[in-house]
C-alpha positions as CSV (number, residue, x, y, z in Angstrom):
1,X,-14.1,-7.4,-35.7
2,X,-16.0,-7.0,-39.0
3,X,-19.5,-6.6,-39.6
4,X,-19.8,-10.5,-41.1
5,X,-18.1,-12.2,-38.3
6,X,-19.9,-10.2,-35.4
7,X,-23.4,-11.3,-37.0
8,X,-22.0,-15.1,-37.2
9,X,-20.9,-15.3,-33.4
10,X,-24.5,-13.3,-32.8
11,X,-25.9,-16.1,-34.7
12,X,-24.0,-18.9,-33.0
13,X,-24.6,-17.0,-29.6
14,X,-28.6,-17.1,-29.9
15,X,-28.7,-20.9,-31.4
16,X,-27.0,-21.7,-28.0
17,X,-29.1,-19.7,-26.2
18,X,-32.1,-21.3,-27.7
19,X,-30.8,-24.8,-27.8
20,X,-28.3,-25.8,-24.7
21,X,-28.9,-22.6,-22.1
22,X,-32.8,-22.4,-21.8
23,X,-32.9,-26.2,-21.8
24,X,-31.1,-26.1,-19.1
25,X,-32.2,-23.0,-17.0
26,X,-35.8,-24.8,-17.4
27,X,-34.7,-27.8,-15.1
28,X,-32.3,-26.4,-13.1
29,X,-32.3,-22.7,-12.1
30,X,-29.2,-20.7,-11.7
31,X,-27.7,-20.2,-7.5
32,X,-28.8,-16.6,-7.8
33,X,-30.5,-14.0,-9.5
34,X,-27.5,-11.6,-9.8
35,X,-23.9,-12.7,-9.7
36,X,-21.6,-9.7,-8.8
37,X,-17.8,-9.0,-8.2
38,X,-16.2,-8.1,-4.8
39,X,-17.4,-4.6,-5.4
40,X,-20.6,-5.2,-6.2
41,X,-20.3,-5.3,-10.3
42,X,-22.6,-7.3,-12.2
43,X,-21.0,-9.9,-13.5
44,X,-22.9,-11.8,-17.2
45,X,-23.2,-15.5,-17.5
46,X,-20.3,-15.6,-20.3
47,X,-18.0,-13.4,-22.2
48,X,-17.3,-13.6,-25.6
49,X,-16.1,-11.4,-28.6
50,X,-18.6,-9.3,-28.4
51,X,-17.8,-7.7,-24.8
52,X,-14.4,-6.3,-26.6
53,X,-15.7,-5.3,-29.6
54,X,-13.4,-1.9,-29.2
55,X,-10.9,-3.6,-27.7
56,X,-8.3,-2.5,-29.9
57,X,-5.0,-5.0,-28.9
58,X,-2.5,-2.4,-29.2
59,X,-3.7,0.8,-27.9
60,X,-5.4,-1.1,-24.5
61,X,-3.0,-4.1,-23.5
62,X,0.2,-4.0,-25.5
63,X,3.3,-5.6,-24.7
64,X,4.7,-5.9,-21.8
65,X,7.2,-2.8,-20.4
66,X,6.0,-0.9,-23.0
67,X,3.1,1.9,-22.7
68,X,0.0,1.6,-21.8
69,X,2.2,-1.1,-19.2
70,X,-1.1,-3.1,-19.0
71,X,0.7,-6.3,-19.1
72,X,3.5,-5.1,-17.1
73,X,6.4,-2.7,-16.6
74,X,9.1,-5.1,-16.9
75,X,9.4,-7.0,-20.3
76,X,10.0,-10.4,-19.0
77,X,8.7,-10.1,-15.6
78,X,8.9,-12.9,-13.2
79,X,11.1,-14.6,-15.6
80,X,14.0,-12.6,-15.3
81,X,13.3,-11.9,-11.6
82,X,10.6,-12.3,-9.2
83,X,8.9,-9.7,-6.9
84,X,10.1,-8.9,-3.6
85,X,8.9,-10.7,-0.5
86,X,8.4,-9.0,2.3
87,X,7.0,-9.5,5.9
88,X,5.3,-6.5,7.4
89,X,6.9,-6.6,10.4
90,X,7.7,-5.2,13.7
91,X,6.7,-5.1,17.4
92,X,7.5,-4.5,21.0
93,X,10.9,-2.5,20.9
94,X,13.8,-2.2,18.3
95,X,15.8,-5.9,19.9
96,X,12.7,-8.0,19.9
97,X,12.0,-6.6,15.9
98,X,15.6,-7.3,15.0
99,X,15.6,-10.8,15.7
100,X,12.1,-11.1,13.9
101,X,14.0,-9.3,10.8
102,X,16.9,-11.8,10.9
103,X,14.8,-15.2,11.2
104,X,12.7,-13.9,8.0
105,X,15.7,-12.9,6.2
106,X,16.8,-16.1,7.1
107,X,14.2,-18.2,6.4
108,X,13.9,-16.4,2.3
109,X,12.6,-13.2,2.3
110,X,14.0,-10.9,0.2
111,X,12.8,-7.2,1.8
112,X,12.2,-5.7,4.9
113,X,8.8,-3.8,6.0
114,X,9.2,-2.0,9.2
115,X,5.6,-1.8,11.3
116,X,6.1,1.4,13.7
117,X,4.0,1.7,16.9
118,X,1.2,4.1,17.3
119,X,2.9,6.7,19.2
120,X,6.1,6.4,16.4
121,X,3.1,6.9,13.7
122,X,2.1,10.6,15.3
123,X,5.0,11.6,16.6
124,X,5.4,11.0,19.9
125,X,8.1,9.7,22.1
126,X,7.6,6.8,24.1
127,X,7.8,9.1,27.6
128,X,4.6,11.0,26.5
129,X,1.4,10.7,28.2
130,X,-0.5,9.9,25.0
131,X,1.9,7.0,24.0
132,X,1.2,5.4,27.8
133,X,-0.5,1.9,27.1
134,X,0.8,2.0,22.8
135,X,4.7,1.4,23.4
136,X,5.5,-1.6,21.0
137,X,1.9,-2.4,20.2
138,X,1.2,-2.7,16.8
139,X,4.8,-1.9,15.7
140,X,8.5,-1.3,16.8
141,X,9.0,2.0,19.2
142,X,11.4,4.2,17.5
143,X,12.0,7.2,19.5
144,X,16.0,8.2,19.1
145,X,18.3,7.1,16.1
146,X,20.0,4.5,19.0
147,X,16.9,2.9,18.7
148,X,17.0,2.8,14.6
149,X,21.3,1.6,14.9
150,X,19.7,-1.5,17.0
151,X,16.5,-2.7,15.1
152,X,19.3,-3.0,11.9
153,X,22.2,-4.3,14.0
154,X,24.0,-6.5,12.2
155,X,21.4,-6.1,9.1
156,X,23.8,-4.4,6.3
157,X,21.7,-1.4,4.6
158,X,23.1,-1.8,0.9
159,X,22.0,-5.5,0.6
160,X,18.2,-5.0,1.6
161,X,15.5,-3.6,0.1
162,X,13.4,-1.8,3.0
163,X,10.0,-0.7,2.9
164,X,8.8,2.1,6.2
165,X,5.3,2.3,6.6
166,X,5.3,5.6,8.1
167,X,3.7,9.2,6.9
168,X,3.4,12.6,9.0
169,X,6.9,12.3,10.6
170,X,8.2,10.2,6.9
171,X,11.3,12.8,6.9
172,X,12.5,12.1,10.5
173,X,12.6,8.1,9.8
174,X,14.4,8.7,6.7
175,X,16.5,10.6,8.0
176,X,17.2,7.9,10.9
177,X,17.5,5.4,7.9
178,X,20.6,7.4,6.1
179,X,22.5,7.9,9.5
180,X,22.1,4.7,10.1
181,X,23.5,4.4,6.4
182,X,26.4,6.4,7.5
183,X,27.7,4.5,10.5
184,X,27.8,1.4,8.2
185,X,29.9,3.3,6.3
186,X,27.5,3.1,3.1
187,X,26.5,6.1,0.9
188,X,23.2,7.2,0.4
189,X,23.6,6.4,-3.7
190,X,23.3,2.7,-2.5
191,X,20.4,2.7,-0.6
192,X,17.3,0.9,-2.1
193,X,13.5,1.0,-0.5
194,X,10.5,2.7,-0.1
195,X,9.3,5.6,2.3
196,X,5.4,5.0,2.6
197,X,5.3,9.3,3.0
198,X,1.6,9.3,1.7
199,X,-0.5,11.9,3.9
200,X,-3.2,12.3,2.1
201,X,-5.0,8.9,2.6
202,X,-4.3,9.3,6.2
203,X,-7.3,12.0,6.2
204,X,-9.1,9.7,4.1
205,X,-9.3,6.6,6.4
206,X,-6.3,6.0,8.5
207,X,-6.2,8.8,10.7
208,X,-2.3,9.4,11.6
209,X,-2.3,12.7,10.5
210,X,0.0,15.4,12.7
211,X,0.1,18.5,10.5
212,X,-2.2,20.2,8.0
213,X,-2.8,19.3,4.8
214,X,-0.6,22.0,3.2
215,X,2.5,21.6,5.5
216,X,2.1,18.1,5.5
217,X,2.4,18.4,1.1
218,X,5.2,20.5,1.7
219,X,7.0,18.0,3.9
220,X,5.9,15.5,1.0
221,X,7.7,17.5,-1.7
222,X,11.1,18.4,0.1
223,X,11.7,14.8,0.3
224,X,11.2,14.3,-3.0
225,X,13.3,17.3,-4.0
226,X,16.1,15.6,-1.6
227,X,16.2,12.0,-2.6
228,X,16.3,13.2,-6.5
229,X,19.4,14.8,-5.4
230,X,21.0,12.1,-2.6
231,X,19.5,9.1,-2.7
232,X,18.3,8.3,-6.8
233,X,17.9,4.4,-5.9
234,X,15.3,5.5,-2.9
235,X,11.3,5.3,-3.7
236,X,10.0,8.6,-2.0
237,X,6.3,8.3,-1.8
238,X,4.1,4.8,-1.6
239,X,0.4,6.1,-2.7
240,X,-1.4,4.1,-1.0
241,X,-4.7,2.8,-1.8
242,X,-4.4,0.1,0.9
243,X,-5.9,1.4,3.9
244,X,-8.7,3.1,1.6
245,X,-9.8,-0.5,0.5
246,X,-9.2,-1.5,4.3
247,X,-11.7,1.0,5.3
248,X,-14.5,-0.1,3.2
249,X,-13.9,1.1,-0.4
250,X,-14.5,-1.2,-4.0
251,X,-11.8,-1.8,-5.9
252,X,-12.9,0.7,-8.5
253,X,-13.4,3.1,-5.6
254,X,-9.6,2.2,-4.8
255,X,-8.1,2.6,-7.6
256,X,-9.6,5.9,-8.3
257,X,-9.3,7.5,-4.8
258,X,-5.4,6.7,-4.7
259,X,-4.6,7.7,-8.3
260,X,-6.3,11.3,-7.4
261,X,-4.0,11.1,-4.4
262,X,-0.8,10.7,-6.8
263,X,-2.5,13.4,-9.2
264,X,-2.5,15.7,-6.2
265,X,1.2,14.8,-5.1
266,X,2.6,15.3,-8.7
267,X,0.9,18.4,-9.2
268,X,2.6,19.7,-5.5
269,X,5.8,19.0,-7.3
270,X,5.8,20.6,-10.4
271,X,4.2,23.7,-8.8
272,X,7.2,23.5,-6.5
273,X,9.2,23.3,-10.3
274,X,10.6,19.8,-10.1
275,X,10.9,18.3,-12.9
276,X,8.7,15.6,-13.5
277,X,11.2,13.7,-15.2
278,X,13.3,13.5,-12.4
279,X,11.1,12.5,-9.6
280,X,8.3,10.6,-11.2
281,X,10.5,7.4,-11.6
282,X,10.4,7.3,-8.2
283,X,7.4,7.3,-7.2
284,X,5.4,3.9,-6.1
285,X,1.9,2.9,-5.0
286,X,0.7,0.3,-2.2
287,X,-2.4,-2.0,-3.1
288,X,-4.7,-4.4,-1.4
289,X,-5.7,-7.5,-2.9
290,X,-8.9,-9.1,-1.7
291,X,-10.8,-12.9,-2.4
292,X,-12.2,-11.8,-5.7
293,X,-9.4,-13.4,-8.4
294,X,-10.6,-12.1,-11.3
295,X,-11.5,-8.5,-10.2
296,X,-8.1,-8.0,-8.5
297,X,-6.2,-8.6,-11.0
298,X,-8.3,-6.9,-13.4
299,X,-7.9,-3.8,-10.8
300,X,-4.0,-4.2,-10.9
301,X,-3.9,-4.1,-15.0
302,X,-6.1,-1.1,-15.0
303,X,-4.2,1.1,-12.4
304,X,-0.8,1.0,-14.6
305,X,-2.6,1.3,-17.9
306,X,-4.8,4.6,-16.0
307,X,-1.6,5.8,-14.8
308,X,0.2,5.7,-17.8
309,X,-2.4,7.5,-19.6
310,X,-2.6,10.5,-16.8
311,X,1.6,10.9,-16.8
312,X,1.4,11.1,-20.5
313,X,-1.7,13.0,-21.3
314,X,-2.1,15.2,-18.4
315,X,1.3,16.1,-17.1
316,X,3.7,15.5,-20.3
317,X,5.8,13.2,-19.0
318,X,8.7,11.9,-21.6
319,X,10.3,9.4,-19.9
320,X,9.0,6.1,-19.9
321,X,10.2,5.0,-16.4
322,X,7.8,8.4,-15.4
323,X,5.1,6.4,-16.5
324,X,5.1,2.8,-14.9
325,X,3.1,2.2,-11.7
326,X,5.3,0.3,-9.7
327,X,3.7,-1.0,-6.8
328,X,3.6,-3.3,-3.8
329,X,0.9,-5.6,-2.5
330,X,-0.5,-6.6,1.1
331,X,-3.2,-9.1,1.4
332,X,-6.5,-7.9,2.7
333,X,-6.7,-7.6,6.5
334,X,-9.9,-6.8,6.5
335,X,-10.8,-10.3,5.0
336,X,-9.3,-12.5,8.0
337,X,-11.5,-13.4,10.5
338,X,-10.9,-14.7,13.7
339,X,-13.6,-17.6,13.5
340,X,-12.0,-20.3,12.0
341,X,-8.4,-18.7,11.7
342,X,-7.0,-21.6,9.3
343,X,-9.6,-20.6,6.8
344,X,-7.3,-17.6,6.6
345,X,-4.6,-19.0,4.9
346,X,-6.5,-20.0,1.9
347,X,-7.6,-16.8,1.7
348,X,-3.9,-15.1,1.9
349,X,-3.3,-17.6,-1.2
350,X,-5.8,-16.6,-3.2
351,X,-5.3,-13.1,-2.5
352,X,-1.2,-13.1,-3.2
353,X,-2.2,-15.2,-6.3
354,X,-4.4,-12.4,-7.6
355,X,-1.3,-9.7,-6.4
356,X,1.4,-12.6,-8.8
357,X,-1.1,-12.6,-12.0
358,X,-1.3,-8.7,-12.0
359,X,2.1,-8.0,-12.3
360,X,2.9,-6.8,-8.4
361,X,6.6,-5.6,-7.8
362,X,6.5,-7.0,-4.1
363,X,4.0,-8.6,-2.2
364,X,3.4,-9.2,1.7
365,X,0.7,-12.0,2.9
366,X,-1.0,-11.6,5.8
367,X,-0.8,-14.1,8.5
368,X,-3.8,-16.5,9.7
369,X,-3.5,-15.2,13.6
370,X,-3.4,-11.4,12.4
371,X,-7.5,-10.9,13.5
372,X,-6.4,-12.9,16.9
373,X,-3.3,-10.8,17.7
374,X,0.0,-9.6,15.9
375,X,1.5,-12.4,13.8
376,X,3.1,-15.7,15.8
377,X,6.6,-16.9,14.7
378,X,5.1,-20.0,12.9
379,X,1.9,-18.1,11.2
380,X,4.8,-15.4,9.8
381,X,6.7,-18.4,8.4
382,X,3.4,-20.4,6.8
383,X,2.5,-16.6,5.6
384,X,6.3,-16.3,3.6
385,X,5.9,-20.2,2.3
386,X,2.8,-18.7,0.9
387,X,4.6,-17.0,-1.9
388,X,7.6,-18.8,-2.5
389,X,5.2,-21.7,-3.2
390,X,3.3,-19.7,-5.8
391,X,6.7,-18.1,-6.7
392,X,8.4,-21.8,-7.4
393,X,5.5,-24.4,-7.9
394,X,2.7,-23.0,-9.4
395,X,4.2,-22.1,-12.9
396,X,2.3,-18.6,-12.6
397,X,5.7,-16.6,-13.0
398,X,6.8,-18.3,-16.0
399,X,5.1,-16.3,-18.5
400,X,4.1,-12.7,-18.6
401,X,0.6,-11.5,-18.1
402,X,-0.8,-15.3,-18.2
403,X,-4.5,-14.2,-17.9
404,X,-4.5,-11.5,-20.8
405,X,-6.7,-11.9,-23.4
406,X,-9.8,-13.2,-21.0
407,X,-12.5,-11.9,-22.3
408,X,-14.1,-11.5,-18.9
409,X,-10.7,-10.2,-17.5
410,X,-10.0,-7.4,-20.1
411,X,-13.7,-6.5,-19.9
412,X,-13.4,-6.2,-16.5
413,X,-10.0,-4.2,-16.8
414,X,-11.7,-1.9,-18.8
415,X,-14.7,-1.5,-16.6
416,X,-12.2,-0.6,-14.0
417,X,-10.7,1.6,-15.5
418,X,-13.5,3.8,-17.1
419,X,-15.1,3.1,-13.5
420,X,-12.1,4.7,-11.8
421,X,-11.7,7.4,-14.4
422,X,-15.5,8.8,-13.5
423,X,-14.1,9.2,-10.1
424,X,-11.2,11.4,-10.9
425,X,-13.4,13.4,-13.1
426,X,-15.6,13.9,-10.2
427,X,-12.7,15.2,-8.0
428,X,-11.4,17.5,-10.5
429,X,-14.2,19.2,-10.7
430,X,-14.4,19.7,-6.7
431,X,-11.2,21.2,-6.9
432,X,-9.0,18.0,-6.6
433,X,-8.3,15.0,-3.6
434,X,-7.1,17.9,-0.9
435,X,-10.8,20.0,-1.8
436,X,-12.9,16.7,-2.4
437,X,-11.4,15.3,1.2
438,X,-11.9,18.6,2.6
439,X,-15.9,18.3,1.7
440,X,-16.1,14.8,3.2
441,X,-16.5,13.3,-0.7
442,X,-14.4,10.6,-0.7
443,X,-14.9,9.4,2.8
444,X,-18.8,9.3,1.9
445,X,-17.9,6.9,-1.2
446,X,-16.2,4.7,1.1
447,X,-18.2,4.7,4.2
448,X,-21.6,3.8,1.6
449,X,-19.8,1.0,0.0
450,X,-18.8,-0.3,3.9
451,X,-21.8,0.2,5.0
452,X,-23.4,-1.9,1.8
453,X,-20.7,-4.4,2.3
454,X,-21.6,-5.1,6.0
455,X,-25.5,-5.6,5.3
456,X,-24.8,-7.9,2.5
457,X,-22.7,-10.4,5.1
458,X,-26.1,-9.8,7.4
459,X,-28.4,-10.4,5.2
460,X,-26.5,-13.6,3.9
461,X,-26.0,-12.0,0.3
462,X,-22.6,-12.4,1.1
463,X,-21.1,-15.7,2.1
464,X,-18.3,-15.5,4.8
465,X,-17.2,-18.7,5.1
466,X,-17.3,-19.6,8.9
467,X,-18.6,-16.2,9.8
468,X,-22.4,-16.1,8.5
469,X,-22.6,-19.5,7.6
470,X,-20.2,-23.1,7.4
471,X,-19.6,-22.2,11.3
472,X,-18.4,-24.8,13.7
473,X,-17.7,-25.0,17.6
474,X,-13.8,-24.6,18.1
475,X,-11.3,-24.4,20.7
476,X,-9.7,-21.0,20.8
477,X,-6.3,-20.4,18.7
478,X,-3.3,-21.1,21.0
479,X,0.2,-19.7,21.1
480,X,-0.5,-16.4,20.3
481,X,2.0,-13.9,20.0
482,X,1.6,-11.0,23.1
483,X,3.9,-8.1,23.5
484,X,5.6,-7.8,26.8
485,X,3.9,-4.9,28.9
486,X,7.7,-4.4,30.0
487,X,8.5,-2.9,26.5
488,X,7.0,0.3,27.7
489,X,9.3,0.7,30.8
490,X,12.1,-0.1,29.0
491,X,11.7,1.9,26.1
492,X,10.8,4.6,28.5
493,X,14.3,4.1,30.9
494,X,16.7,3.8,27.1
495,X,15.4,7.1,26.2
496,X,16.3,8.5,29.1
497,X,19.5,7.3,29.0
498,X,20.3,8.3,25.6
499,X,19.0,12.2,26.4
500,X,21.5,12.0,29.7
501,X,25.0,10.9,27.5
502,X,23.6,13.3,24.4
503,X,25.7,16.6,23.9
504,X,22.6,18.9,24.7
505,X,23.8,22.0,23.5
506,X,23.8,20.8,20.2
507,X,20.3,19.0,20.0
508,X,19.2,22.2,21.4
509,X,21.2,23.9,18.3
510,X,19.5,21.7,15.4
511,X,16.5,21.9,16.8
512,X,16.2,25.6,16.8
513,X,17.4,25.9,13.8
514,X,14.6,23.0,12.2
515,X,12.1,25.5,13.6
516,X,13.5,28.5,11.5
517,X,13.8,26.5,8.4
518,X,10.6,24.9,8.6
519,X,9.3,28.8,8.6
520,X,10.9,29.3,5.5
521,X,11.6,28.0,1.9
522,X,13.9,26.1,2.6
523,X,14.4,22.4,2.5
524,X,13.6,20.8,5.8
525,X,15.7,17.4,5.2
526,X,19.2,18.6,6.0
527,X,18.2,20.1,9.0
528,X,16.1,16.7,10.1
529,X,19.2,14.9,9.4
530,X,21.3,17.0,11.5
531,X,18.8,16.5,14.7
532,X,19.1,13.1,14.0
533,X,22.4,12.9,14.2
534,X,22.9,14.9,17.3
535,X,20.4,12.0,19.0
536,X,17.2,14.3,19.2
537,X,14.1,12.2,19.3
538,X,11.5,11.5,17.6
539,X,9.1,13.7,19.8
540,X,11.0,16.8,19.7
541,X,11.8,16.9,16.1
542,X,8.1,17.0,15.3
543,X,7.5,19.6,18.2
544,X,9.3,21.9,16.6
545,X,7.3,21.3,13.1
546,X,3.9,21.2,15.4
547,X,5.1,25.1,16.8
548,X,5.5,26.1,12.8
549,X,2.9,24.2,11.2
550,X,0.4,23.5,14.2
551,X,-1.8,20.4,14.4
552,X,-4.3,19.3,12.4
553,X,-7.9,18.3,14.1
554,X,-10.7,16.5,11.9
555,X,-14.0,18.3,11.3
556,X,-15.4,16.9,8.8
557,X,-19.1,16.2,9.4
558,X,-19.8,12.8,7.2
């Protein structure tokens, strides 16, 4: 902008400031003092020119699938194909799940997400005493590959996309995945999805953790030396900055905490000596998207443009495909409330829209039930029509990046970004996200932004509709989905049968020989794969990782 048409929008700006605003602000005063974003941003009373005034049109938005990827990583995005829709699903044991995966994959969604149980989560079989009471959940029981051949019976592995939200024992469930691979006869060049594998933000706010944080990197980067090698199509790490948001961070905070996680994961790997070349293009990232439109999507547009700039800048990346954040989207669970639980499904819209406009690769909505009680039948189905309504009728996905040029959105991507870039400067300098964790940072930032959160709904500076205020006498939600407190005996009796018709002498075999590798240098995976195979469960794989690498146990005094 030059100096002559900056003083005549300044001069148009004041004349109607003097002329139409004040005239009206003296009648009629504004709802508030301060209007502020989800995160508690300050937001003006209009944006014009002059908030981008160094917004320079090449360097900070670009076209789309080009760097800084700020309008996308794909060129024609939606046009040429929409994101993936998937249910985050799974409950009770592997049958009761497969039937769930078959009506959504029958009803139009296009990827599977596989919820794992508690006791699956840490590492535990389904006979332990901690997993007594957890069996089935708040996910499928996975405790022996028999398990993993039923929950994808009759679900053909090189025709989905599937997405395992799982972290400390990550290796042993991919593992399970590619035998199961095997039996169907498919090879692991054609198998396409995305290990969550992302241990760090477990410390930070999730809390299942098994092993240190330094094993627990090391398990990280032998997958990702492994699927670089055997499985190119397979996403090996989702960094997830879902969970952080879920646990009380901003969005800026969000952004921030899970790019340093990424910084730290890509720096494990090239110490190791991969080749950043070679596993970058694999990597992926999991977001939240909450009720605030414009900030979401503001938050999505700054990630891949932040990203782009740290692959490129700090760790040399060449290849373009190193440099795109791909990511998937959930819908904020944290933002469904049980009062008035059909409120919720306005909320899921809003959110999934906000996930659509900022360029999400795939995108799972919440269900309206979720704060009653894991998703009914019919909620999961309103949930899916959720998207392929903004996917088909809303003309959203027929252009790329339909909100750029905003000049509250790009000043707000920008914010975000510079916002988010503070934060990483302020973790380098304690050593990065393992050090910063280790010293309680980043779970301080988060639990002060909770905390300010949950005294703005009580003191009414936050309107939860139906919660603090708009409430209403109603009859409690019916036809609620409950798991069957059965699913634990049964579980408990399969797995036995499976470790009674298993040749013991070999699981005993593998697993020895896990334990010596895992004491060494040497890639874990093959030797994961081979207990796998031989039907050793879940619980015993990771025992012998726990006898090498021990346990980790939270000390961190907030």
């Amino acid at each position: 902008m030059d100096y002559q048409e900056r003083n005549r929008i300044e001069e148009v700006k004041k004349d109607w400031e003097s002329n139409s605003l004040n005239k009206v602000l003296k009648k009629f005063s504004e709802r508030k003092k301060t209007f502020v974003t989800g995160s508690n941003k300050e937001v003006n009373r209009l944006y014009d020119p002059l908030d981008l005034e160094k917004f320079d049109y090449i360097d900070d938005l670009g076209y789309p699938g080009e760097y800084p990827y700020t309008r996308g990583v794909q060129p024609t995005m939606y046009r040429g194909r929409l994101w993936t829709m998937r249910q985050y699903a799974g409950f009770g044991d592997a049958e009761e799940s497969n039937k769930r995966y078959k009506y959504l994959l029958k009803n139009g969604q296009t990827g599977l997400s596989i919820a794992f149980d508690l006791p699956t989560q840490i590492g535990y079989d389904s006979s332990h005493p901690m997993a007594h009471g957890e069996v089935g959940k708040v996910g499928v029981a996975i405790d022996t590959l028999e398990d993993m051949e039923i929950l994808f019976n009759g679900i053909p592995l090189d025709q989905v996309s599937t997405s395992m939200t799982i972290n400390a024992p990550a290796a042993v469930l991919l593992a399970m995945y590619i035998a199961i691979a095997e039996k169907q006869g498919i090879p692991k060049t054609k198998l396409n999805g995305t290990i969550q594998n992302d241990i760090l933000k477990e410390y930070i706010a999730r809390g299942t953790y098994i092993f240190p944080p330094l094993p627990s990197m090391r398990l990280i980067t032998d997958i990702f030396d492994y699927c670089s090698e055997e499985l190119p199509k397979w996403n090996t790490i989702s960094i997830s900055g879902y969970h952080i948001r879920e646990a009380g961070a901003t969005a800026i905070q969000e952004i921030a905490f899970t790019l340093a996680n990424g910084i730290s994961y890509v720096t494990a790997a090239t110490e190791k000596g991969l080749d950043i070349d070679i596993f970058a293009p694999r990597l992926s990232f999991f977001f939240n998207a909450h009720n605030d439109l414009f900030e979401e999507v503001a938050k999505f547009r700054a990630a891949r443009r932040l990203w782009a700039k740290i692959m490129k800048e700090r760790f040399g990346a060449k290849d373009a495909k190193s440099m795109m954040l791909r990511f998937h989207t959930q819908t904020a669970g944290c933002t469904l409330t049980a009062q008035q639980p059909d409120n919720n499904v306005v909320r899921v819209a809003i959110q999934a829209l906000a996930a659509v406009l900022g360029g999400t690769q795939s995108l799972h909505t919440n269900s309206r039930d979720e704060a009653l009680s894991l998703p009914s039948q019919k909620s999961v189905r309103i949930a899916l029509r959720t998207q392929q309504i903004i996917a088909y009728e809303s003309g959203v996905a027929e252009t790329v990046d339909p909100m750029a040029g905003s000049y509250y959105l790009e000043k707000l991507t920008t914010e975000i970004e510079e916002g988010a870039m503070d934060y990483i400067n302020q973790i380098d300098k304690l050593g990065g996200a393992p050090k910063a964790i280790e010293r309680g940072f980043i779970q301080r930032e988060i639990q002060n932004s909770a905390y300010k959160y949950q005294k703005d709904i009580e003191n009414k500076e936050r309107i939860i509709v139906g919660v603090n205020q708009f409430q209403s006498e109603e009859e409690p939600m019916k036809d609620l989905l409950k798991v069957n407190p059965e699913i634990e005996k049964r579980q408990v009796e399969k797995l036995s049968k499976v470790k009674e018709k298993r040749n013991e002498e070999e699981v005993q075999k593998n697993l020895n020989q896990l334990k010596e590798i895992a004491g060494s240098e040497h890639n874990v995976m093959p030797a994961i794969l081979d207990c796998v195979r031989s039907y050793a469960t879940l619980g015993e794989i990771c025992d012998q990782l726990r006898a090498v690498f021990g346990e980790y146990k939270d000390s961190i005094k907030i």
